[in-house]
PyMOL Python script that loads the backbone (N, CA, C, O; Angstrom):
from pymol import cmd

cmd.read_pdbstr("""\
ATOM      1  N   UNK A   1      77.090 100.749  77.588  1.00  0.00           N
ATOM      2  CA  UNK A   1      78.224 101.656  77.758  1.00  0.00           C
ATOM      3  C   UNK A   1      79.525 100.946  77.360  1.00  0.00           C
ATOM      4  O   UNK A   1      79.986  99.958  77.931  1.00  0.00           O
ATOM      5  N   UNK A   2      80.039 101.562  76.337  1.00  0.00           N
ATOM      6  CA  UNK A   2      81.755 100.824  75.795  1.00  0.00           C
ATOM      7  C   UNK A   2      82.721 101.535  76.384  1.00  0.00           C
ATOM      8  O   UNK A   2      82.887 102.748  76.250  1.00  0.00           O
ATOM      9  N   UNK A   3      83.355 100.814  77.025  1.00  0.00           N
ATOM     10  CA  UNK A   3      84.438 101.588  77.388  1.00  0.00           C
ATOM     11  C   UNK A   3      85.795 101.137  76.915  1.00  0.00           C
ATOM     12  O   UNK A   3      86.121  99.952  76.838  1.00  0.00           O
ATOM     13  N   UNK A   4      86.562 102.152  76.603  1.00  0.00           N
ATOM     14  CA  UNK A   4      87.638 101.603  75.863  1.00  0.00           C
ATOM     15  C   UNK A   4      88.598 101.025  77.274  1.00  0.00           C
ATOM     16  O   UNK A   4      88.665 101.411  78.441  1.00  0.00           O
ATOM     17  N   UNK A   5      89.301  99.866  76.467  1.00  0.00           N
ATOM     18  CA  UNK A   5      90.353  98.668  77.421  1.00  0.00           C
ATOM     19  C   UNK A   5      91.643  99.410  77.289  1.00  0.00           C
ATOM     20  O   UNK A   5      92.549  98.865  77.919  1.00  0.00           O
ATOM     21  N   UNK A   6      91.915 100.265  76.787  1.00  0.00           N
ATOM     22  CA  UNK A   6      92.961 100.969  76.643  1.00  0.00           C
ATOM     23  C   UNK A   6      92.899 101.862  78.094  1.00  0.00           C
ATOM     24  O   UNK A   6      93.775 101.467  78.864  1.00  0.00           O
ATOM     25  N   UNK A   7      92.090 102.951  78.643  1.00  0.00           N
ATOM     26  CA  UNK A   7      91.901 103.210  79.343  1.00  0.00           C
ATOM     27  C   UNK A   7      91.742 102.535  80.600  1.00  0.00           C
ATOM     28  O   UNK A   7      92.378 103.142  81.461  1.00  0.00           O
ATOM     29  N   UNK A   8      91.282 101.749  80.955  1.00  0.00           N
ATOM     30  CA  UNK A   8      90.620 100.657  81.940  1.00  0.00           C
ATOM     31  C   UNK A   8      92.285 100.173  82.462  1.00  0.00           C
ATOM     32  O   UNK A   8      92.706 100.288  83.613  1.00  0.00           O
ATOM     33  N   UNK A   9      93.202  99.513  81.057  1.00  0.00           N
ATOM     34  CA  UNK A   9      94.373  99.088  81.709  1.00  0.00           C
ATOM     35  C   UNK A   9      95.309 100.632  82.209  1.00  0.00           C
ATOM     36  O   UNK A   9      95.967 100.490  83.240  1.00  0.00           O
ATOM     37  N   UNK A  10      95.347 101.402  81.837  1.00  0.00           N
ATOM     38  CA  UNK A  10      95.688 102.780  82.304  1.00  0.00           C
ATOM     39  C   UNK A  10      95.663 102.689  83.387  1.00  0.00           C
ATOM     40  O   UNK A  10      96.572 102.359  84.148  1.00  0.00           O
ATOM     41  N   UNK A  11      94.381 103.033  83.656  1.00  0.00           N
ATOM     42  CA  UNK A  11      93.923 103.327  85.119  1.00  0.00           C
ATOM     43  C   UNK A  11      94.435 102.140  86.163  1.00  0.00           C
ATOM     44  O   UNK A  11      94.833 102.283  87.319  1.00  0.00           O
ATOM     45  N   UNK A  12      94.334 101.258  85.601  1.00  0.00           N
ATOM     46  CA  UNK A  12      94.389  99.953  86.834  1.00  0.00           C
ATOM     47  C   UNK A  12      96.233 100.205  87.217  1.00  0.00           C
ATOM     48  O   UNK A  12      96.885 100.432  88.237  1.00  0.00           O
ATOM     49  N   UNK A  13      96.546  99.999  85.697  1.00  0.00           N
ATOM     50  CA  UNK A  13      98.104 100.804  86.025  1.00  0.00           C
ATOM     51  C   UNK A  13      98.520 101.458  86.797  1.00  0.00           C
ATOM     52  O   UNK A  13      99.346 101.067  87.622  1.00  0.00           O
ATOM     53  N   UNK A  14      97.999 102.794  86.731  1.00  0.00           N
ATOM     54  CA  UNK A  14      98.630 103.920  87.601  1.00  0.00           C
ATOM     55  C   UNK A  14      97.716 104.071  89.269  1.00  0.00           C
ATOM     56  O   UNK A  14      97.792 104.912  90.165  1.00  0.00           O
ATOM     57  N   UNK A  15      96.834 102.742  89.089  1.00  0.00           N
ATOM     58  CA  UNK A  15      96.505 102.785  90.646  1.00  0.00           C
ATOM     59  C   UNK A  15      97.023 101.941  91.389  1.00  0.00           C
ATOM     60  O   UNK A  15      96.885 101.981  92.612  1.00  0.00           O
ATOM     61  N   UNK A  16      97.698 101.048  90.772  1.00  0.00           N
ATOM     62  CA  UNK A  16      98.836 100.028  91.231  1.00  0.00           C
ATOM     63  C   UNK A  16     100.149 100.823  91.690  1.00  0.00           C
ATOM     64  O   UNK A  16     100.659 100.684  92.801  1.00  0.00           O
ATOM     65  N   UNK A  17     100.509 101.464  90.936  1.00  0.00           N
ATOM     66  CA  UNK A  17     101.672 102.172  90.709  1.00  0.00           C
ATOM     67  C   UNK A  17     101.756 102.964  92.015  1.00  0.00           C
ATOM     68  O   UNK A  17     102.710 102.849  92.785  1.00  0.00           O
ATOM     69  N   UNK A  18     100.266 104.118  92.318  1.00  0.00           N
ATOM     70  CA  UNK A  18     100.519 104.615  93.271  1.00  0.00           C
ATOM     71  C   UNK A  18     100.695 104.300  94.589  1.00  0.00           C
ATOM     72  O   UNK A  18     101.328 104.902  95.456  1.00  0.00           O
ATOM     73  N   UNK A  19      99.780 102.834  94.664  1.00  0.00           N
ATOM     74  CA  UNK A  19      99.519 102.429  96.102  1.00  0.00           C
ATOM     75  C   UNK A  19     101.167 101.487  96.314  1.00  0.00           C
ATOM     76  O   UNK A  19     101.514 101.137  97.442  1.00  0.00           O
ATOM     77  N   UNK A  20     101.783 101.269  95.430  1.00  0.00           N
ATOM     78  CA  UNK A  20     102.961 100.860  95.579  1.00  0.00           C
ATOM     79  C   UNK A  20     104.046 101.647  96.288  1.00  0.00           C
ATOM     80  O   UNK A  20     104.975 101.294  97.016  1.00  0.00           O
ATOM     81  N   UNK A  21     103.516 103.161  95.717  1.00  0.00           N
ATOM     82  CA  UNK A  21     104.831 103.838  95.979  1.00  0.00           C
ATOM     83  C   UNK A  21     104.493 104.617  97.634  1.00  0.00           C
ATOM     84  O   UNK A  21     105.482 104.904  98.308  1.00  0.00           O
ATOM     85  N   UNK A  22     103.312 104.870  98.112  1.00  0.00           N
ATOM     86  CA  UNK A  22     102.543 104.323  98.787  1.00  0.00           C
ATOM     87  C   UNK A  22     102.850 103.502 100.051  1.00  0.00           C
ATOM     88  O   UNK A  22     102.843 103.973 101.189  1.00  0.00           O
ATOM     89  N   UNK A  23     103.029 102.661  99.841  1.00  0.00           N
ATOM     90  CA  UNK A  23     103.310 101.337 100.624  1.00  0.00           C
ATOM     91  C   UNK A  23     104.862 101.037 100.893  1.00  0.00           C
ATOM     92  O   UNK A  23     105.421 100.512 101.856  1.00  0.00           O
ATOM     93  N   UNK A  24     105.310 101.515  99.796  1.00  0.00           N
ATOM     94  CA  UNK A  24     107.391 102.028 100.116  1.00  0.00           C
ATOM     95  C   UNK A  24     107.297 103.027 100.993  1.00  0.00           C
ATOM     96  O   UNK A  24     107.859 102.973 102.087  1.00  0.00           O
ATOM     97  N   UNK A  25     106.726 103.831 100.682  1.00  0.00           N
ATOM     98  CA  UNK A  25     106.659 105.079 101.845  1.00  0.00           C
ATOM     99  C   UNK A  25     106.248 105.241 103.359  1.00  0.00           C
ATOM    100  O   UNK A  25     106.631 106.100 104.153  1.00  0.00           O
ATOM    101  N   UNK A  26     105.139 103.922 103.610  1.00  0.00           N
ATOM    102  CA  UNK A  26     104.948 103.872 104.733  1.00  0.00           C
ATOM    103  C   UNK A  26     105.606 102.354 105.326  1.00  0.00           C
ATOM    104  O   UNK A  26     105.293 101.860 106.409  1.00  0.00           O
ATOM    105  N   UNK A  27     106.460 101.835 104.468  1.00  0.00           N
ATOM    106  CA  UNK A  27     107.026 100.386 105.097  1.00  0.00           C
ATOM    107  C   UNK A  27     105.728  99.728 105.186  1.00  0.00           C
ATOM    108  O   UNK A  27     105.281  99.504 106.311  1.00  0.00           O
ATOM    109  N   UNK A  28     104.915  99.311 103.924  1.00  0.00           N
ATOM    110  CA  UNK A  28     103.980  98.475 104.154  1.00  0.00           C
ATOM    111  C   UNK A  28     103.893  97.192 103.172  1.00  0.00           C
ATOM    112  O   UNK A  28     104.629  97.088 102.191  1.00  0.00           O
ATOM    113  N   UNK A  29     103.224  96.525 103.418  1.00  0.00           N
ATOM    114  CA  UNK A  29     103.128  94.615 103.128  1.00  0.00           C
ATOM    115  C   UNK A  29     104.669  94.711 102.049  1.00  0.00           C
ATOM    116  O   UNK A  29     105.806  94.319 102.313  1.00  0.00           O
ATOM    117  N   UNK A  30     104.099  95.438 100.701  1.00  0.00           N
ATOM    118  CA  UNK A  30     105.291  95.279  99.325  1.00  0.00           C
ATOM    119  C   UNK A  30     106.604  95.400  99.741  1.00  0.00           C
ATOM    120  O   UNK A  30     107.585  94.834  99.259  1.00  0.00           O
ATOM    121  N   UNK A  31     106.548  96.339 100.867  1.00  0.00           N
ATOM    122  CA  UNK A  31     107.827  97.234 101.155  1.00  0.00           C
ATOM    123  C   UNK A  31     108.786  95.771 101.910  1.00  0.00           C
ATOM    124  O   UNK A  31     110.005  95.630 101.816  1.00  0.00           O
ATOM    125  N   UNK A  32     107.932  94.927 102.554  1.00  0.00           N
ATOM    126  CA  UNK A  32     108.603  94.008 103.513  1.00  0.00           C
ATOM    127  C   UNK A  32     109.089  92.795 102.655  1.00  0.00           C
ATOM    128  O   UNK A  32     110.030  92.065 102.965  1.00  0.00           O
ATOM    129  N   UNK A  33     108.329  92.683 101.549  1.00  0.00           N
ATOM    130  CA  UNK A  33     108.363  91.374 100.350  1.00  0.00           C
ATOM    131  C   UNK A  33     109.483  91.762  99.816  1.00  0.00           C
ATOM    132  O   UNK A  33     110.260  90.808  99.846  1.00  0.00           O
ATOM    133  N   UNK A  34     110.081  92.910  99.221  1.00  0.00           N
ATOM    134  CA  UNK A  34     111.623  93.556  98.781  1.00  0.00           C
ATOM    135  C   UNK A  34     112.671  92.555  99.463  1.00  0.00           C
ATOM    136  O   UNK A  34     112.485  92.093 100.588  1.00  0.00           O
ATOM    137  N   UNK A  35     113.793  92.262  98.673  1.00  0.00           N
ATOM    138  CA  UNK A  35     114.586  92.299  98.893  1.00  0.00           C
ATOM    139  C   UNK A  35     115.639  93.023 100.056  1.00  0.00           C
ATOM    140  O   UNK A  35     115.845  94.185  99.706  1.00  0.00           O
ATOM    141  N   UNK A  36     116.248  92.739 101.129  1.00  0.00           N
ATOM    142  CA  UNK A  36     116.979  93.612 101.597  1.00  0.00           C
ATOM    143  C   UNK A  36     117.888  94.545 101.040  1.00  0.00           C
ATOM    144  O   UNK A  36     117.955  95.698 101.466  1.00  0.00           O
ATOM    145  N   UNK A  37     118.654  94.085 100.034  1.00  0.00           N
ATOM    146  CA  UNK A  37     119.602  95.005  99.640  1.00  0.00           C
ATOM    147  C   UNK A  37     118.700  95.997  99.311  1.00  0.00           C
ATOM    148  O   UNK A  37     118.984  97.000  99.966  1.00  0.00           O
ATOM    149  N   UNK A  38     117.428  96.241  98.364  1.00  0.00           N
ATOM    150  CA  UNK A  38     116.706  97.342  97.549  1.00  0.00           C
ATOM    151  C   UNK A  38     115.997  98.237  98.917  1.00  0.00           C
ATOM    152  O   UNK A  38     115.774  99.426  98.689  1.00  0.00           O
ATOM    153  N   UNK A  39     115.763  97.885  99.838  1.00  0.00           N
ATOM    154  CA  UNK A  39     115.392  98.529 101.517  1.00  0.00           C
ATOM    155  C   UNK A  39     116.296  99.568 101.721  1.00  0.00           C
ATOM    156  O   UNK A  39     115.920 100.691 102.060  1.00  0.00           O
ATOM    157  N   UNK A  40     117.707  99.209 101.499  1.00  0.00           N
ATOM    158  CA  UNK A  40     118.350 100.316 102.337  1.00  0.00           C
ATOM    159  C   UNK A  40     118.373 101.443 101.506  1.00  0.00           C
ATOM    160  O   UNK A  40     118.843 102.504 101.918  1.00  0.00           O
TER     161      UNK A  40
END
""", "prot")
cmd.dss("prot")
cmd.show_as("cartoon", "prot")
cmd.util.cbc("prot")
cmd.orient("prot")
Protein backbone atom coordinates (compact mmCIF):
# COMPACT_ATOMS: atom_id res chain seq x y z
CA UNK A 1 0.00 0.00 0.00
CA UNK A 2 1.65 3.59 -1.18
CA UNK A 3 0.58 6.19 0.38
CA UNK A 4 1.26 9.49 -0.70
CA UNK A 5 3.69 11.77 2.01
CA UNK A 6 1.94 14.64 0.85
CA UNK A 7 -1.12 13.57 2.55
CA UNK A 8 0.36 11.83 5.66
CA UNK A 9 2.15 15.42 6.37
CA UNK A 10 -1.45 17.03 5.91
CA UNK A 11 -2.99 15.09 8.18
CA UNK A 12 -0.34 15.07 10.92
CA UNK A 13 -0.65 18.91 10.31
CA UNK A 14 -4.07 19.59 10.86
CA UNK A 15 -4.13 17.11 13.85
CA UNK A 16 -1.57 19.11 15.54
CA UNK A 17 -3.24 22.17 14.69
CA UNK A 18 -6.46 21.04 16.19
CA UNK A 19 -5.39 19.59 19.44
CA UNK A 20 -3.52 22.90 19.84
CA UNK A 21 -6.34 25.00 19.48
CA UNK A 22 -7.86 22.54 21.70
CA UNK A 23 -5.60 22.85 24.47
CA UNK A 24 -5.82 27.01 24.24
CA UNK A 25 -9.31 26.42 24.81
CA UNK A 26 -9.23 24.36 27.72
CA UNK A 27 -5.93 26.05 29.41
CA UNK A 28 -4.01 22.93 28.78
CA UNK A 29 -0.09 21.80 28.95
CA UNK A 30 0.67 24.34 25.41
CA UNK A 31 -1.62 26.89 26.79
CA UNK A 32 0.70 27.14 30.13
CA UNK A 33 4.21 26.92 27.96
CA UNK A 34 2.87 30.50 26.16
CA UNK A 35 4.20 33.31 27.01
CA UNK A 36 2.23 35.57 29.40
CA UNK A 37 1.72 38.48 27.42
CA UNK A 38 0.02 36.01 24.38
CA UNK A 39 -2.48 34.48 27.58
CA UNK A 40 -4.25 37.51 28.12
Amino acid sequence: MKVNKKHVVLFISGAIFVVGMLDIKYRGLFFRMLPYSIRK
